[in-house]
C-alpha positions as CSV (number, residue, x, y, z in Angstrom):
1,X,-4.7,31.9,-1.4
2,X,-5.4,28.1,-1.8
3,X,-8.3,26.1,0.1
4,X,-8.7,22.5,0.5
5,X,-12.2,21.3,0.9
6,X,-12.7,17.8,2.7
7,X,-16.5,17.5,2.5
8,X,-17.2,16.5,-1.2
9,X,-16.4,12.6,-1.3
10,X,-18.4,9.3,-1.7
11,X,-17.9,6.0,-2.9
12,X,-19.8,3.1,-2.3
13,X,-17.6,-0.6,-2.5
14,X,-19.2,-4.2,-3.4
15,X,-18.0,-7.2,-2.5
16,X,-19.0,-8.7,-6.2
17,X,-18.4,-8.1,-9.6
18,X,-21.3,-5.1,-11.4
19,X,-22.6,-3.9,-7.5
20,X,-23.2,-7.6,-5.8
21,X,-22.8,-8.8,-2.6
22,X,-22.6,-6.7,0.3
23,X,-21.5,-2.8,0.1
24,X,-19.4,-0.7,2.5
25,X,-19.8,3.2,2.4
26,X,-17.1,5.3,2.4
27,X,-16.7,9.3,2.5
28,X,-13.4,9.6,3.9
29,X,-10.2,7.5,4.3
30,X,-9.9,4.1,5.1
31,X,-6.6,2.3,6.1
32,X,-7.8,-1.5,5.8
33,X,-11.4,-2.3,4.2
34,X,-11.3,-6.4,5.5
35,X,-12.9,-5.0,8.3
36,X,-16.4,-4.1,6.5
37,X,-15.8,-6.4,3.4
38,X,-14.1,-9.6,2.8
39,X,-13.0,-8.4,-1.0
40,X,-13.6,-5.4,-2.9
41,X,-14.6,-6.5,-6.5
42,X,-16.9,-3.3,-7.8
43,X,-17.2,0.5,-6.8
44,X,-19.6,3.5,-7.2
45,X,-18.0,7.1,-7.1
46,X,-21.0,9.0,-6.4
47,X,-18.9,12.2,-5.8
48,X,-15.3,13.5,-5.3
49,X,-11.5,11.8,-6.2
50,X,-9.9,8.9,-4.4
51,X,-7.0,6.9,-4.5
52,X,-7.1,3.0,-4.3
53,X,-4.9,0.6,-3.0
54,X,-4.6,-3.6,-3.7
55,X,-3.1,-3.6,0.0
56,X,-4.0,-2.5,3.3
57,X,-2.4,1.0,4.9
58,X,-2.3,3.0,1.3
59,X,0.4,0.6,0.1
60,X,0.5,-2.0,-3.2
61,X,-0.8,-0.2,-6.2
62,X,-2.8,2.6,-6.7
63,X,-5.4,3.6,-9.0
64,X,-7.2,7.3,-9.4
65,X,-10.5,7.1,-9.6
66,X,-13.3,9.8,-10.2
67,X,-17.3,9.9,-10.5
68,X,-18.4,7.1,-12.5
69,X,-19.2,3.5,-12.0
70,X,-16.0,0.6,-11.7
71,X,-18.6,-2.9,-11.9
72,X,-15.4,-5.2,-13.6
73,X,-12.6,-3.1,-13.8
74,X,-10.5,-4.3,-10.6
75,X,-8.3,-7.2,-12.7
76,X,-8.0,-4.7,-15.3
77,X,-6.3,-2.3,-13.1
78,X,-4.2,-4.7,-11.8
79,X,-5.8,-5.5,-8.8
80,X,-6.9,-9.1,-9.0
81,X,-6.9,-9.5,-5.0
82,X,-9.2,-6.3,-5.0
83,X,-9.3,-3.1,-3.0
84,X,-7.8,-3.2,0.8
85,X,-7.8,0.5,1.2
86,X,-8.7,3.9,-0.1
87,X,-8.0,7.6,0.4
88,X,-9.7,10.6,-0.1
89,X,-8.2,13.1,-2.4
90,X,-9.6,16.5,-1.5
91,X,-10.4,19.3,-3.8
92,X,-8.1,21.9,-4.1
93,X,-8.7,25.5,-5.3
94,X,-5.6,27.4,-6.0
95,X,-2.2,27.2,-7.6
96,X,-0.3,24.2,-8.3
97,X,3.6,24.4,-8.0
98,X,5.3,21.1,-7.8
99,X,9.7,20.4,-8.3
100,X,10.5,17.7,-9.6
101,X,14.5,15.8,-9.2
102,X,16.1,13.7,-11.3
103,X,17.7,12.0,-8.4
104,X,17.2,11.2,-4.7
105,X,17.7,13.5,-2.1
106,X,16.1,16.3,-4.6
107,X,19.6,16.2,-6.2
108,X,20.7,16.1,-9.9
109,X,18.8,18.2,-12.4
110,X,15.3,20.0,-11.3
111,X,12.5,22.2,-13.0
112,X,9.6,23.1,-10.9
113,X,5.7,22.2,-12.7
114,X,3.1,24.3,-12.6
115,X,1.0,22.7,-14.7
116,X,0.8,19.0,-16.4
117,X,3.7,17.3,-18.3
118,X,2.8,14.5,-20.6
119,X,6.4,13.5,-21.1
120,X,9.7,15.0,-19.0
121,X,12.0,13.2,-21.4
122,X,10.7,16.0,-24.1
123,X,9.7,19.0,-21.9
124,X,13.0,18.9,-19.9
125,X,15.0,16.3,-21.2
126,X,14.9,14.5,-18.1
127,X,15.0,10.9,-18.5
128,X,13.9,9.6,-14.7
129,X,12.3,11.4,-11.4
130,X,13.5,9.8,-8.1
131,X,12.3,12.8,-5.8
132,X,10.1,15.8,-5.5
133,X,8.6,18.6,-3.4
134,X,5.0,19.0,-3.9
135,X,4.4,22.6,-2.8
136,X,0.5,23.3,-3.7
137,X,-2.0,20.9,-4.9
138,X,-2.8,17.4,-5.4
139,X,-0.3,15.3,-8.3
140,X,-0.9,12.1,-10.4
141,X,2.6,11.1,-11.2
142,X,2.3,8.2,-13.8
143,X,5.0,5.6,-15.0
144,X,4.9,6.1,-19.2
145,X,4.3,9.1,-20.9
146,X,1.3,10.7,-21.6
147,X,-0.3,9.4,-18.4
148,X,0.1,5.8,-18.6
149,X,0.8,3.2,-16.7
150,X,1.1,2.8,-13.0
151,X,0.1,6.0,-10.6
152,X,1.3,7.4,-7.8
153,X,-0.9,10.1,-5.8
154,X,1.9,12.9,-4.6
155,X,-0.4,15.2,-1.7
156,X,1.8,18.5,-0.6
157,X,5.0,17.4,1.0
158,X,8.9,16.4,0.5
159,X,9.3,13.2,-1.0
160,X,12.8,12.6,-0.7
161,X,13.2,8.6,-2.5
162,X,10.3,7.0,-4.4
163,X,12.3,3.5,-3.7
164,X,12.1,3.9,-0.2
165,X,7.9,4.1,-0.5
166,X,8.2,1.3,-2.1
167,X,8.4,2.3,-5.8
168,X,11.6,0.6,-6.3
169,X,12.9,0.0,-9.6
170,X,9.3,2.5,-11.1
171,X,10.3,5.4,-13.2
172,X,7.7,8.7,-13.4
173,X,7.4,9.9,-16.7
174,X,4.5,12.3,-16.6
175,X,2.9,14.3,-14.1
176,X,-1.4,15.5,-13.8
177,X,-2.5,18.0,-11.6
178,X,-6.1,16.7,-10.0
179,X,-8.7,19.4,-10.4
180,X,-11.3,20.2,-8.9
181,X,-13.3,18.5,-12.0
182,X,-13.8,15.0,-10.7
């Protein structure tokens, strides 16, 4: 039996570099943040996961981001125009299962994860993943080994072409469950 538990989530987003300037309170998803702020320089995660975007509608590049405090770290993420959008990543309780392709389509070679893989190159001697099928849980899949680089958040469903969600020309390497330990 898995559960999902939406209540647990809050982050609080500045305008300003180290918590200046005005501040929009968020415990849920939102699509387009211009509406309460005119940039997104600093964040608070008071409690929960979330998934930030540099554009609006989940799109651009993501970043994971757990409890803590984020007063400068927007250019070093990559994100020099700031955050335009975030989602909530809910907790989930249970077993993780996720199948991994080495092609579009779910075609070419495939093992199915269970738990993390710091490197599919080693592990499975797999050297790209263009698709997968997220079965149970909520999935980090990163660019480099050994969690590095750029991320993408992977929620249950079939995700049949990375390119065509607009990770064209990125190749995953490693793959993180997200606990329940944020």
């Amino acid at each position: 039996m898995t559960t999902t538990d939406m209540s647990m989530g809050k982050i609080t987003f500045y305008e300003e570099k180290n918590f200046q300037g005005r501040s929009y309170e968020c415990m849920s998803d939102c699509s387009d943040m211009t509406s309460y702020l005119n940039r997104c320089h600093s964040c608070r995660v008071e409690s929960g996961c979330f998934m930030v975007y540099d554009r609006p509608n989940y799109m651009g590049s993501q970043y994971f981001m757990r409890r803590g405090e984020y007063a400068d770290h927007m250019s070093t993420m990559g994100m020099s125009g700031g955050i335009k959008s975030c989602r909530m990543i809910p907790m989930h309780r249970g077993q993780f299962r996720m199948k991994i392709y080495e092609r579009e389509n779910f075609g070419g070679q495939s093992h199915e994860l269970m738990d993390d893989c710091d490197n599919i190159m080693d592990r499975y001697r797999m050297n790209d993943c263009q698709s997968c099928n997220v079965m149970d849980g909520h999935w980090l899949m990163y660019e480099q080994p050994q969690y590095r680089g750029k991320q993408m958040y992977m929620r249950p469903g079939e995700y049949r072409s990375f390119r065509d969600m607009g990770m064209s020309g990125m190749r995953f390497m490693s793959m993180k469950r997200i606990m329940d330990m944020c």
